[in-house]
N, C-alpha and C positions, 0 to 999 in steps of 0.2 A: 436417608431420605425421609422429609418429614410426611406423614400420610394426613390427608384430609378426613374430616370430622363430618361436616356438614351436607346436606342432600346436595347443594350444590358445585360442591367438590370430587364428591362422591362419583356423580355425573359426571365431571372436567375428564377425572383420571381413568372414567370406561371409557371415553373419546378418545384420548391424549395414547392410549395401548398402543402397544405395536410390539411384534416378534421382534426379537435381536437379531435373526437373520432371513427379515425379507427377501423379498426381489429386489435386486441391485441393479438400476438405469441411469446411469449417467450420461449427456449429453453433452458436448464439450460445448463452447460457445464459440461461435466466429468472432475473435478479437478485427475488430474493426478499431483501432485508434493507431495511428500511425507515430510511428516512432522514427529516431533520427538514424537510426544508422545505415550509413550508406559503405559499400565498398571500393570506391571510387574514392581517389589520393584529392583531400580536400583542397581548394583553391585558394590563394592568396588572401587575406584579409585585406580589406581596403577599409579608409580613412574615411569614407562618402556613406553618406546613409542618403537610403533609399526610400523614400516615404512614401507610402500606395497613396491614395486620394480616398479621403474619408469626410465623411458630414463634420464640420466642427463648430461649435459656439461662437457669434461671431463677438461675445464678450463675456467676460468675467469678472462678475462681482461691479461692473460699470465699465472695467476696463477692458479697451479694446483689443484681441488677441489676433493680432495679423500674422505671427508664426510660431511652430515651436521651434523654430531654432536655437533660441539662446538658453533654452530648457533641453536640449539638446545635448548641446555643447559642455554643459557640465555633468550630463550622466554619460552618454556614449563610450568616453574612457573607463569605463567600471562593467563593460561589459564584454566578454573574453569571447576569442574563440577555443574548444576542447577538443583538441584530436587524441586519441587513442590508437592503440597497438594491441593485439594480443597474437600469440604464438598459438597453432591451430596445427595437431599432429595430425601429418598426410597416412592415412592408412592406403595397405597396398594388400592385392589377392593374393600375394604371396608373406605377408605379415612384416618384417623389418629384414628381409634379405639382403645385405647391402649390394649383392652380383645385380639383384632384379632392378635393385635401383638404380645404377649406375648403368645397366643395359640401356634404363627405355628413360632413362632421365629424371624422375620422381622423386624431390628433394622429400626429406626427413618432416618438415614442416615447413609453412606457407603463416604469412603475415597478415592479418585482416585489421583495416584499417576502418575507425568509423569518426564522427565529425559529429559533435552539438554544439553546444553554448554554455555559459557562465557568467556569474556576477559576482564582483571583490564586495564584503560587504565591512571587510575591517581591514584600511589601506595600511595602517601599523603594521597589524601580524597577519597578513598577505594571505587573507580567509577569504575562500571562494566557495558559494552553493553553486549545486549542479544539479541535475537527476542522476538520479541513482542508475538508471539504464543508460546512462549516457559512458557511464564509466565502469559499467560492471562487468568482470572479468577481465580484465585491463590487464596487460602484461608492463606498460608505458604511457605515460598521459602527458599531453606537454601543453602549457598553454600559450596561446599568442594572444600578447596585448594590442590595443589596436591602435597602438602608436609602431609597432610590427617587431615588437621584444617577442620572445621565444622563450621560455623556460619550463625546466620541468617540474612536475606537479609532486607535491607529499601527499599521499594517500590518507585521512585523518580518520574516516569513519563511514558510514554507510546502515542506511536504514530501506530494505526494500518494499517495506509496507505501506511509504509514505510516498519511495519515488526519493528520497533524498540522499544527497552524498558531497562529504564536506572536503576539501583541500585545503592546503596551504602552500603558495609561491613564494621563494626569495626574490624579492624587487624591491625597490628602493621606487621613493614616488610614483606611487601610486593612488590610486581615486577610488574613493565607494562610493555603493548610493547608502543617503540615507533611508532610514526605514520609517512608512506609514505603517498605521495600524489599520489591519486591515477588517476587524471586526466594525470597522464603522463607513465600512465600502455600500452601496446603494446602486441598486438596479437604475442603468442611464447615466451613470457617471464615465467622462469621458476617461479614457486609457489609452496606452501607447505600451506596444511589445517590440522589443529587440534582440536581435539574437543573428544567427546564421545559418540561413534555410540554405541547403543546397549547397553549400561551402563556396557560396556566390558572393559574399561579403558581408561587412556588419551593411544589417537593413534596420530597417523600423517600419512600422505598418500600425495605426492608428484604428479603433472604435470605441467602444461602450462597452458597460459590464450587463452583460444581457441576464448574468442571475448569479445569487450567490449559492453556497451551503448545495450541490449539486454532489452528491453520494449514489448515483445509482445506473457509472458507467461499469459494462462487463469487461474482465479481464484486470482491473486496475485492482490495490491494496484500497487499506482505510484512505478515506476519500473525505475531503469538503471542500471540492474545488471552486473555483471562481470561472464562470463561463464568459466567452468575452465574442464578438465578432471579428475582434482583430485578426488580423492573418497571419495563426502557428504551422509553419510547414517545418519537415525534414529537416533537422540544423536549430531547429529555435527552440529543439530543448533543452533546458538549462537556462536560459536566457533571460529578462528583464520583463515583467509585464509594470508599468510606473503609471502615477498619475499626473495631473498637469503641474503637481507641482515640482517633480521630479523626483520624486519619493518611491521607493520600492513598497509593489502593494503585493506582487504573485513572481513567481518560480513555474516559467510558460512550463507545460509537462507533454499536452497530445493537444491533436486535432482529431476530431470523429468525420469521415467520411466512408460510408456504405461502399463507393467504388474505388476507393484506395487513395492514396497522395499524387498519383497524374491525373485524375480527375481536376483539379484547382479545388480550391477555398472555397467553401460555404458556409462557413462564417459560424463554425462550431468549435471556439478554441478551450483550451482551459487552462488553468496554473490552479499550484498551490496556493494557498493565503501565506503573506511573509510573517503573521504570528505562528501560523504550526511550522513553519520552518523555521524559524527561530525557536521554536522549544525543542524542535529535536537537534537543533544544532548545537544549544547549550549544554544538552546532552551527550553529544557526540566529544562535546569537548571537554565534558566533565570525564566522562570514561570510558568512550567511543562504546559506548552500548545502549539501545535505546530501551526503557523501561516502561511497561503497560500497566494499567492497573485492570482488576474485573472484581464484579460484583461475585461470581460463584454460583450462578448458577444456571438450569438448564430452561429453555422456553423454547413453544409452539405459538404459532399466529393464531391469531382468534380470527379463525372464519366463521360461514354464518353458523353451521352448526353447533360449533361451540360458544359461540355468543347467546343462542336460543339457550341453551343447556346453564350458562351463566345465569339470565335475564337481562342479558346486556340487549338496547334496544337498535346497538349498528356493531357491524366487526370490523373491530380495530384494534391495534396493540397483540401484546404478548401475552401469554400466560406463561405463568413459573408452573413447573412441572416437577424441578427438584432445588433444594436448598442443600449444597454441597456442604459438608460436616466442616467447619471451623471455617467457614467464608466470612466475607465483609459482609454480604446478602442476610444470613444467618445471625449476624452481631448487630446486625440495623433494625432486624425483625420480620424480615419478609418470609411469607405463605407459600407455600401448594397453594397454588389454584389465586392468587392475585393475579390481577391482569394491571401492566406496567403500560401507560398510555405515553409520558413524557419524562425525560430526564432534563433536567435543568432549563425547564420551558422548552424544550426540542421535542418536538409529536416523532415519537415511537409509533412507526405504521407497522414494522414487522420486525422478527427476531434478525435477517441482516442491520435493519438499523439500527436496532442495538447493540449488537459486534461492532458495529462502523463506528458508534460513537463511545463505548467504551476502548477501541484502540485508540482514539486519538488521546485518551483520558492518562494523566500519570498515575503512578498509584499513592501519591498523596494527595489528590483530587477528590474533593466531598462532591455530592452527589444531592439533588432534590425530586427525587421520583415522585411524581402524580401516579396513585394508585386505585384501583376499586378492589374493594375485598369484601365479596358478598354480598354486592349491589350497589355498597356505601361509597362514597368517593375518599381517601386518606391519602397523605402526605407524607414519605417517609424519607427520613434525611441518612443517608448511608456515605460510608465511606467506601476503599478501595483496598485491593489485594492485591503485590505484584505477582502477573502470568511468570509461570517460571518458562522460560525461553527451553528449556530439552531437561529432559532426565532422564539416567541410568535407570537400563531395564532391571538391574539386580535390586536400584531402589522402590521399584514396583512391584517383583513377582520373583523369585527363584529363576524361575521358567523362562524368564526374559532376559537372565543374564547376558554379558556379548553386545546385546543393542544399545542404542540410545535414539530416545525419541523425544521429536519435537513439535512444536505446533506449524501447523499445516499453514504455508503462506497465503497470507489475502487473497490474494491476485487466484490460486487454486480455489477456494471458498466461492470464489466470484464465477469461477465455472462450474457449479455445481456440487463440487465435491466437502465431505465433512469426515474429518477426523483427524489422525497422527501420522505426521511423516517420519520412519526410520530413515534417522540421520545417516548412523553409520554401523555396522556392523564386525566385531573382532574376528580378523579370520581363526579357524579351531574352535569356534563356542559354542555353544549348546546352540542358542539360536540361527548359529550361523551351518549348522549339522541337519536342523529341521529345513531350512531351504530359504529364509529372511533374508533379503540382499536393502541393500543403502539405498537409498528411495523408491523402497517402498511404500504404501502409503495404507495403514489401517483402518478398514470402513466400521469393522465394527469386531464384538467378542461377546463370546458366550457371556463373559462376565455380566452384559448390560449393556445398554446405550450409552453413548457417549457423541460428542460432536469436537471433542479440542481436549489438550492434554490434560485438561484438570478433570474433568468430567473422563477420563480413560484411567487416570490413577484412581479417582474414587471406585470406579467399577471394579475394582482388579483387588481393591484394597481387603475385600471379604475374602480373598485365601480359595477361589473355585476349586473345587476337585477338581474338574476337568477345563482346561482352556484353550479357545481353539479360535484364531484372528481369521478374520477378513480381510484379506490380502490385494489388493489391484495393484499389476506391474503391466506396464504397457498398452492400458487398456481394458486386460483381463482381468478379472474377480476369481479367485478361488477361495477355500481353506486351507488353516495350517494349524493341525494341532501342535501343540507345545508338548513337550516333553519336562 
């Protein structure tokens, strides 16, 4: 940890204090965004699309646009419906008795069936985006084309930070959409979504992109969604949001509604942008593993007090609090006690924004931080570091042999919670003897603060004499010294 010099670092870092083990309040968040899966055996595809009634242009560029059908007609085939399968073991009050089961009838396992959407985006080698929750834990995936082919899906890859998940079908003529770029999308630009709400058939349902660059729904992974009015219901995740010229701009993902999905549509949809889907797709196909980069280090928001305490004259952004030993942060030059305003022209309001947008970041990704350091405003061009995805407890401490820990998923961060998820734990190990079970999820340790596993390895790295986690399983908070 680098220590500050100056009166007004000095300052930062009596503000910035905190016990390693406060009080512990975490509040879950009502996930309000609704999602596609349904239990009910999905219904026929059909050939008809369904078009809601929307405001539309009654020309473009001079010409006159009396329908989208012909702009229709050559994407509609490029977009799938997804049904899934998974196997869902029946437990019973008498545990796997087979007499008990065959007395009162209670089969072994039961099948749950759920229904989104999809889009082929390379008709070659038969590459399909989806959402990642459309397909996740999938025991079978099959898709139907909407000419009403049926086949089954190859499983390629899966990112659930992003919501993304790639496939590949064997078929022979097939259709893509091609891809717009969607960094040059504009609020009021007309759009069309397709997909399969309801497992009522291919539909399509038309509006506007009411905003872009939207990072600050609850319960979701890194985010920079594209919000739209179109109507995303049940079924149309995974699906087609295009613009008029038939171009793939978004990857639909949720609709936000306070009263749930039978309430109807009020016109709060979202999709990915098809650029971050496309990088993690490249990904996925390079080595079905998707790679982050991070700067290295640890930050607080600058509220007003510690804006006062800077001489900052509004609060806003981050402050650096620690500069992780051999980081990209560290090798670019950054302070204790800078305050981080913007990354590559994007305003840094607070430390989730800067998680949100260094996930989406690869770790070959340069970087141009707007800083102040000590009232001055500075410029500092930094590179990137990749997040290691899990590490062995024995590569961390003695004491943690047995475990393996990894970083805490988005969509968890986005409820409230900060720190390391135990992956998994060795039955017979030291760890697994003190009381450690497989997701559990570490708030904190004697070691030091931390908020993710890089900042949990650095704490740990000093060799504690005594170490003792902060454990929450199920809700609860305890400790667990190490042995």
């Amino acid at each position: 940890m680098q220590h500050a010099s100056s009166p007004a670092r000095r300052t930062l870092l009596a503000l910035c204090a905190a016990a390693a083990f406060g009080a512990f309040a975490a509040t879950g968040l009502h996930l309000m965004l609704d999602t596609p899966a349904t239990a009910a055996p999905p219904a026929p595809i059909t050939s008809t699309a369904v078009p809601a009634a929307a405001a539309l242009p009654t020309a473009v560029n001079g010409a006159p646009v009396p329908s989208l059908a012909p702009m229709l007609k050559k994407v509609l085939p490029a977009v799938v419906s997804v049904n899934t399968e998974q196997r869902i073991r029946v437990n019973t009050p008498f545990g796997d008795d087979p007499v008990f089961r065959r007395m009162f009838g209670i089969p072994e396992e039961r099948i749950a069936r759920s229904l989104g959407s999809g889009v082929i985006i390379d008709a070659q080698r038969g590459l399909v985006l989806t959402n990642n929750h459309v397909v996740e834990n999938a025991d079978a995936v099959q898709v139907q084309l909407a000419d009403g082919r049926t086949l089954k899906a190859e499983f390629i890859g899966n990112d659930p930070d992003t919501d993304i998940a790639l496939m590949r079908i064997p078929a022979q003529n097939l259709v893509a959409i091609p891809m717009a770029d969607s960094d040059q999308l504009q609020i009021g630009d007309f759009v069309v979504a397709i997909g399969n709400p309801f497992g009522v058939g291919q539909t399509v349902t038309s509006g506007i992109i009411s905003a872009v660059g939207r990072n600050n729904l609850p319960g979701m992974g890194f985010q920079n969604f594209i919000q739209t009015d179109a109507s995303i219901n049940p079924g149309n995740s995974g699906g087609a949001l295009v613009n008029l010229d038939g171009r793939l701009i978004g990857i639909n993902t949720a609709s936000f509604n306070p009263r749930g999905s039978m309430a109807g549509n009020i016109g709060l949809g979202f999709a990915i942008p098809v650029n971050l889907a496309g990088r993690i797709k490249d990904q996925l196909l390079a080595g079905g593993v998707v790679r982050r980069g991070t700067l290295g280090i640890d930050t607080q928001d600058v509220d007003e007090r510690i804006a006062r305490g800077l001489g900052m004259s509004e609060a806003r952004g981050v402050v650096v609090t620690r500069v992780h030993p051999g980081s990209a942060a560290g090798a670019a030059g950054l302070k204790v006690g800078d305050v981080i305003l913007s990354a590559n022209g994007q305003s840094i309001s607070d430390t989730e924004a800067l998680r949100n947008f260094q996930g989406l970041q690869t770790p070959d990704a340069r970087l141009t931080l707007d800083v102040r350091r000590d009232g001055k405003p500075l410029q500092i061009t930094s590179g990137l570091r990749e997040v290691p995805k899990a590490l062995d407890g024995a590569q961390l401490d003695p004491r943690l042999a047995g475990a393996r820990f990894a970083e805490l998923p988005e969509s968890l961060r986005r409820q409230g919670l900060a720190g390391v998820l135990i992956e998994s734990v060795e039955r017979g190990s030291r760890v697994a003897e003190t009381g450690l079970r497989a997701g559990d999820v570490v708030l904190a340790a004697s070691s030091g603060e931390f908020s993710d596993l890089t900042g949990f390895r650095a704490s740990v790295s000093s060799d504690p004499q005594q170490l003792v986690l902060r454990v929450l399983r199920n809700g609860r908070a305890y400790n667990v010294p190490m042995q």
